[in-house]
Structures are given as structure tokens and as C-alpha cells.
C-alpha positions in Angstrom: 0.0 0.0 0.0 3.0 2.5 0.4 1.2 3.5 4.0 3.2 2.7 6.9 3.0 0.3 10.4 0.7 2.2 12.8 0.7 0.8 16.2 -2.7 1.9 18.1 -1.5 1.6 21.5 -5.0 2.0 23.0 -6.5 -1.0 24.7 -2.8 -2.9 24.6 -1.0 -3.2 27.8 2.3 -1.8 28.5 3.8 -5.3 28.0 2.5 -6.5 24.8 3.4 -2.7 23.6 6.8 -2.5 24.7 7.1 -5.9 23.1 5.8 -5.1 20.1 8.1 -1.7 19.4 11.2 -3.3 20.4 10.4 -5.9 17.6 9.8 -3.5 15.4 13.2 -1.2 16.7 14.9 -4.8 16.1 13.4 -5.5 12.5 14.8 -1.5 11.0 11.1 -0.8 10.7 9.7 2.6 11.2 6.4 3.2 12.6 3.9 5.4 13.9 2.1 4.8 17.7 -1.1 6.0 18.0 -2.9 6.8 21.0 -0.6 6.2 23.7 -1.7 6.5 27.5 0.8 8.1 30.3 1.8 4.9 31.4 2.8 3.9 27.9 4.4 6.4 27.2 6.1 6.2 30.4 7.3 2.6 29.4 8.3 4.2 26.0 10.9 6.8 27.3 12.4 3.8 28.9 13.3 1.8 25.2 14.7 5.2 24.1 17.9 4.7 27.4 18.2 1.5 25.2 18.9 3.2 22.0 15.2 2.9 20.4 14.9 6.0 18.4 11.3 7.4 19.5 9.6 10.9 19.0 6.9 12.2 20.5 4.5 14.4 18.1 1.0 15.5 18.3 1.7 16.3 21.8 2.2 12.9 22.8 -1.0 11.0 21.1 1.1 9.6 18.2 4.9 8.3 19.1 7.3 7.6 15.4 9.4 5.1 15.8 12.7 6.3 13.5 12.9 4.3 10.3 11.2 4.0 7.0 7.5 4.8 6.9 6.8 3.7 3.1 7.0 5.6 0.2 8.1 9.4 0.9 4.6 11.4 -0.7 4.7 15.3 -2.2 2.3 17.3 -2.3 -0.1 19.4 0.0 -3.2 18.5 2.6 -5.3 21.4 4.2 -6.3 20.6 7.7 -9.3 22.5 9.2 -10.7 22.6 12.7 -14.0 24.2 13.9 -13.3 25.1 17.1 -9.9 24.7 19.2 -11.6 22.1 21.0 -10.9 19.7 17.8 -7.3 20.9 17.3 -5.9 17.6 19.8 -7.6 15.5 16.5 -6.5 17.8 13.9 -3.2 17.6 15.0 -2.8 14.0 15.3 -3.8 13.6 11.4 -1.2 16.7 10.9 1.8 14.5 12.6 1.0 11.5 10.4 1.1 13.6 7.3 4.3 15.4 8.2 5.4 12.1 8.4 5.1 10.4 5.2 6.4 14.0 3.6 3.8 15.6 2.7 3.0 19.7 3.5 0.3 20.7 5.8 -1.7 23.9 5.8 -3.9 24.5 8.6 -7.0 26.6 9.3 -7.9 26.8 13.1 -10.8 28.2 14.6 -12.5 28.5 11.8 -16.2 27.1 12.4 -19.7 27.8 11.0 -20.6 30.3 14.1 -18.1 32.4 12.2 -18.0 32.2 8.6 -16.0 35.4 8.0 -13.2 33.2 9.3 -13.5 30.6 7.3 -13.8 32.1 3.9 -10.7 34.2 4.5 -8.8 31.0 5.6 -10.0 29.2 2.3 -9.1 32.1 0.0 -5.3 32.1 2.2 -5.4 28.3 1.5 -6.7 27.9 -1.9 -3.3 29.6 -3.3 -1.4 26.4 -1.7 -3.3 24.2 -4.2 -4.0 21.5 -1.8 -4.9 18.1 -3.1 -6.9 17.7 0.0 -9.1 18.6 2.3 -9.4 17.4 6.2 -11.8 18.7 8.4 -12.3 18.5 12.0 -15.6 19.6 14.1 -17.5 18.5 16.7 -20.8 19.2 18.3 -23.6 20.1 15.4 -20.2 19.0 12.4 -21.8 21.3 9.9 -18.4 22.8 8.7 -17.1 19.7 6.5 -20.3 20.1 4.7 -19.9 24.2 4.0 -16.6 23.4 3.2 -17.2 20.9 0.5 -19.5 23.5 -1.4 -16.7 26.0 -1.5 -13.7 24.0 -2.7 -12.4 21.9 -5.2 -10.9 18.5 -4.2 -12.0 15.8 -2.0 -13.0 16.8 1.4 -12.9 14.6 4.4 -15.1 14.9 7.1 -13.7 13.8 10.7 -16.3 14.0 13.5 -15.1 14.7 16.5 -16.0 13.8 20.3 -16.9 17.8 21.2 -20.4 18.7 22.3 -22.9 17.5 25.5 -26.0 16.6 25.6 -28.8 14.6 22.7 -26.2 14.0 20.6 -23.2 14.7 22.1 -19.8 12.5 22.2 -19.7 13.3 18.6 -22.9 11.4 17.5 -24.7 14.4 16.2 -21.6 15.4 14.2 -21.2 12.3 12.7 -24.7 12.0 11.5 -24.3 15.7 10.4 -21.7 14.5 8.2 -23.1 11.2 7.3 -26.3 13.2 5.6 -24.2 16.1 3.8 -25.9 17.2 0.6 -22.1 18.3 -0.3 -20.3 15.2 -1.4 -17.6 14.3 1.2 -15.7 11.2 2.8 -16.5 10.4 6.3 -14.5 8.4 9.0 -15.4 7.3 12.5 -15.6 9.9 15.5 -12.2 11.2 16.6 -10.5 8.7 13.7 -7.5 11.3 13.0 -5.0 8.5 11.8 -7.7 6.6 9.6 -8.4 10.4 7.9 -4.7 11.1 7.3 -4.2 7.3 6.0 -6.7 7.5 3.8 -5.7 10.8 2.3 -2.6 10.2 1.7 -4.0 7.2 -0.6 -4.5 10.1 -2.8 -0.5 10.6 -3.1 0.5 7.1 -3.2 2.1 6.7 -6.9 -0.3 3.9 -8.9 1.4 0.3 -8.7 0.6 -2.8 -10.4 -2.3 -5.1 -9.0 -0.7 -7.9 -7.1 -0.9 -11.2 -8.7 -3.2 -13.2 -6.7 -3.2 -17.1 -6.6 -5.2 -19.7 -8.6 -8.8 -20.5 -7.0 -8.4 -24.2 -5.2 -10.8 -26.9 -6.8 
């Protein structure tokens, strides 16, 4: 696929973590650790005192692990947040982007309840030519939707867990999203790494289809 390992440490415990990035470290692999608690990462400083090359980005909710990530992408994303209360999520899919090479442009702060901001962010970001379009917001998640009817290129809608209430958690975003009369993309709540993954898809260079085996009789 060109994409490369992603670890989500979420749910795995500091053992089988720790086990897994040291094989990793020992294989020459880069690879990218998502969603790291305190204890993990805790456990994580301790591999780098044995030599494993680790960075924390994203303000510690992805971890790279030095080595090669797959093939090295040009080109430019645009990565938009609705309110700073989705930046944590924006900035995750930022960090994984940044990673595999390619440039980010973001627009912050920039949701529906203030639209003057967000058109002057799109005319700023429209002379980057990005390929494409991320876009982060949380309680009601009507900005992906705006945004789609003001661009060109493929937006991607990430609902994130902002907002109380009926709908709340980022439920009412996602369904938002989900019924958007714009054509977009849509991922799971809070699914910054899937969104940046799947993005980058759109830089990957074409390959050949693997050759698949003969059926069995």
C-alpha cells in the first residue's frame, strides 16, 4: 500500500506494547504509535535509554518510531478545525502527514458560528493548491459540509468527540456529516490517523495489481 505500520496503543497493555516496538526497533522498521496513555508512554521513554529512536509528536498521542514509513509522498493537505476544542484530533492527522512527507496547511478556529473566518482561511489556502481537504468539528459537524461547497478536491469529514447533551460525544456530528448534501468522505468519530491514512492514498504513486493465486478446486 506505500502507508506505513501504525501501532494503536489503545486497549494494549504496557507489556505487549513495549514488546511489540522493540520488535519493530529490532526489524529497521519505522512506525507510527497511536494513541498512547501516560503509562505507555512512560514505558516508551524507557526503550529510548536502550537506544530505540522514538519521538513524540501531536503532543504525545502519536509516538514515530525512527525508520522508514513507506513511500516518501509530495504534495499538500489542508487541515481544518472548527473550534480549538478539535485541534488535539487535527493535529494528530497533521503529525502523520508530516510524516510520510507531505506539506500541511492549517485553518484553526474557523467554524460555521463564524464564517468570515473561514472564507478568508479558504481564499489564504486555496493559493497552496492542496490536493486535499481534512476537516475536523465536533458538536452540530456542519463545517465539512460548508466546506465541501466551497472547494475543489475531496473533502474529508472527521467527526469529533466535542459537544454534550442529545447528541453529544460526537454522535450528532457524525450524523451531520453522514447526511451532507455536499459530497464528502467520512470516517469514525475522533479517527484522525484513519483520515490522514486514507488521504494520503491520494498521493501514493499507482502500482501494479498484485498477482493473486489460482482459485483451489
Amino acid at each position: 500500500m506505500g502507508l506505513p505500520e501504525v501501532v494503536l496503543a489503545e486497549g494494549k497493555s504496557v507489556r505487549h506494547l513495549v514488546g511489540i516496538v522493540r520488535s519493530l526497533a529490532e526489524a529497521g522498521s519505522g512506525a507510527l504509535i497511536s494513541r498512547p496513555s501516560t503509562a505507555q508512554r512512560r514505558a516508551l521513554s524507557r526503550l529510548r535509554s536502550e537506544g530505540v529512536d522514538l519521538t513524540d509528536l501531536a503532543d504525545g498521542r502519536l509516538v514515530r518510531l525512527s525508520g522508514p514509513l513507506g513511500v516518501r509522498l509530495r504534495g499538500t493537505v489542508a487541515v481544518l478545525a472548527a473550534g480549538t476544542s478539535d485541534v488535539p484530533c487535527a493535529e494528530e492527522s497533521r503529525a502523520v502527514l508530516e510524516a510520510l512527507g507531505l506539506t500541511v496547511r492549517t485553518a484553526y478556529d474557523v467554524g460555521v458560528a463564524g464564517l468570515h473566518r473561514l472564507t478568508r482561511s479558504l481564499k489564504q489556502l486555496s493559493g497552496t493548491r492542496p490536493r486535499a481537504y481534512l476537516v475536523f468539528a465536533g458538536r452540530e459537524g456542519a463545517l465539512p459540509t460548508v466546506v465541501a461547497g466551497l472547494v475543489r478536491g475531496p473533502v474529508i469529514g472527521v467527526p469529533t468527540s466535542v459537544g454534550y447533551g442529545r447528541g453529544g460525544r460526537g454522535e450528532a456530528a457524525l450524523n451531520a456529516m453522514l447526511q451532507s448534501c455536499a459530497p464528502l468522505a467520512v470516517v469514525n468519530i475522533d479517527a484522525a490517523v484513519p483520515a490522514a491514512l486514507f488521504a494520503a492514498q491520494l498521493f501514493v504513486p499507482a502500482a501494479r495489481t498484485p498477482k493473486l493465486g489460482r482459485p483451489g478446486r
